[in-house]
C-alpha positions in Angstrom: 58.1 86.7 8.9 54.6 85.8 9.8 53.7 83.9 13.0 50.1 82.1 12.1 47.8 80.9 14.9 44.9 79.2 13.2 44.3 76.7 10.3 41.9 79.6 8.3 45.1 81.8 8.8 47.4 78.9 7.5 45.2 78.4 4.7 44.7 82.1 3.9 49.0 82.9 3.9 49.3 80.1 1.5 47.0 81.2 -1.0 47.9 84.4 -1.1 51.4 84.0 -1.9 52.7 82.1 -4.8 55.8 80.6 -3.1 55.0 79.8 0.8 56.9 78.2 2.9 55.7 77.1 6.8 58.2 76.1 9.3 56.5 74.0 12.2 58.7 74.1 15.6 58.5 74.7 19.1 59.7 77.5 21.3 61.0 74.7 24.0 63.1 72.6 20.8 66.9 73.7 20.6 67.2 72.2 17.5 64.2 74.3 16.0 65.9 77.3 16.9 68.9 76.8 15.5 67.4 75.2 11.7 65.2 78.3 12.1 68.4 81.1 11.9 70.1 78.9 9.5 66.3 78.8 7.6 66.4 82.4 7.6 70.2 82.7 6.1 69.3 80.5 3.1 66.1 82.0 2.3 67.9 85.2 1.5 69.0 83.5 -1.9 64.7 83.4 -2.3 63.3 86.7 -1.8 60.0 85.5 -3.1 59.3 82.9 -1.4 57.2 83.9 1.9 57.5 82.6 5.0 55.3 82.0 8.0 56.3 80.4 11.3 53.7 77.9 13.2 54.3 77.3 17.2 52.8 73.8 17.6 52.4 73.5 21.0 50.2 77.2 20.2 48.4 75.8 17.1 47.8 72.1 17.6 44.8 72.1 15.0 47.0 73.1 12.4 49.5 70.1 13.0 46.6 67.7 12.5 45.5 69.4 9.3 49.2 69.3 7.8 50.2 65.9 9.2 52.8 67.3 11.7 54.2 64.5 13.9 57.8 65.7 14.5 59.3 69.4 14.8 61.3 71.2 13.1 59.2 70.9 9.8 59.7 72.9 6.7 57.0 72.7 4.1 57.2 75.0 1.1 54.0 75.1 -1.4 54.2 76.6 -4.9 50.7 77.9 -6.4 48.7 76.5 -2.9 50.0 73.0 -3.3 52.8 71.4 -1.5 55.9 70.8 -3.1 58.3 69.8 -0.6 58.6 68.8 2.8 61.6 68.4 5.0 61.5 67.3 8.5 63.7 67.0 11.9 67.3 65.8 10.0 67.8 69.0 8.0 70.3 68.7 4.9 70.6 72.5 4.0 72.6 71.9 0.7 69.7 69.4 0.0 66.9 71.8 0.7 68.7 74.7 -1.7 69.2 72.7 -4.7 65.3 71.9 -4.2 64.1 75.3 -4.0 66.4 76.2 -6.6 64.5 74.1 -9.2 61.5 75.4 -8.2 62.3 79.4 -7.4 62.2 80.1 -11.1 58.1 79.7 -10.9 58.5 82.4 -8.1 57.5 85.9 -9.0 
């Protein structure tokens, strides 16, 4: 897991992995804490897909250039352009049948 702390680091992680995926949160949010381990229990179905985590409070320019209002936020980008975003209500069975559709692109 990579922990970016500036927009030209956001940008760089996405383009140099075919299947990103950023989770937005906060270190003071319980919530992001706990979507964050059960995150990191699906993505072991999805070895490819990379993953990078963004402290807000920490990186506020990077909120502004990826529309961030709320936290947690998953966003998951396939060939440097977003596919999906999923925000503060997560629906895990939701979020896996997505990813599924869109792993087999994943090398």
């Amino acid at each position: 897991m990579n922990k970016l702390m500036s927009v030209h680091e956001t940008e760089d992680f996405i383009h140099n992995n075919e299947c990103a995926m950023l989770y937005f949160s906060s270190v003071e949010c319980s919530v992001c804490v706990s979507v964050w381990n059960q995150l990191q229990n699906l993505l072991k179905s999805f070895p490819h897909i990379k993953v990078a985590k963004i402290e807000v409070p920490e990186v506020l320019e990077v909120t502004g250039e990826y529309s961030i209002f709320t936290v947690p936020v998953v966003v998951f980008f396939l060939e440097g352009r977003e596919i999906l975003r999923q925000g503060r209500f997560f629906n895990f069975n939701e979020l896996e049948q997505k990813l599924s559709r869109y792993y087999q692109y994943c090398n």
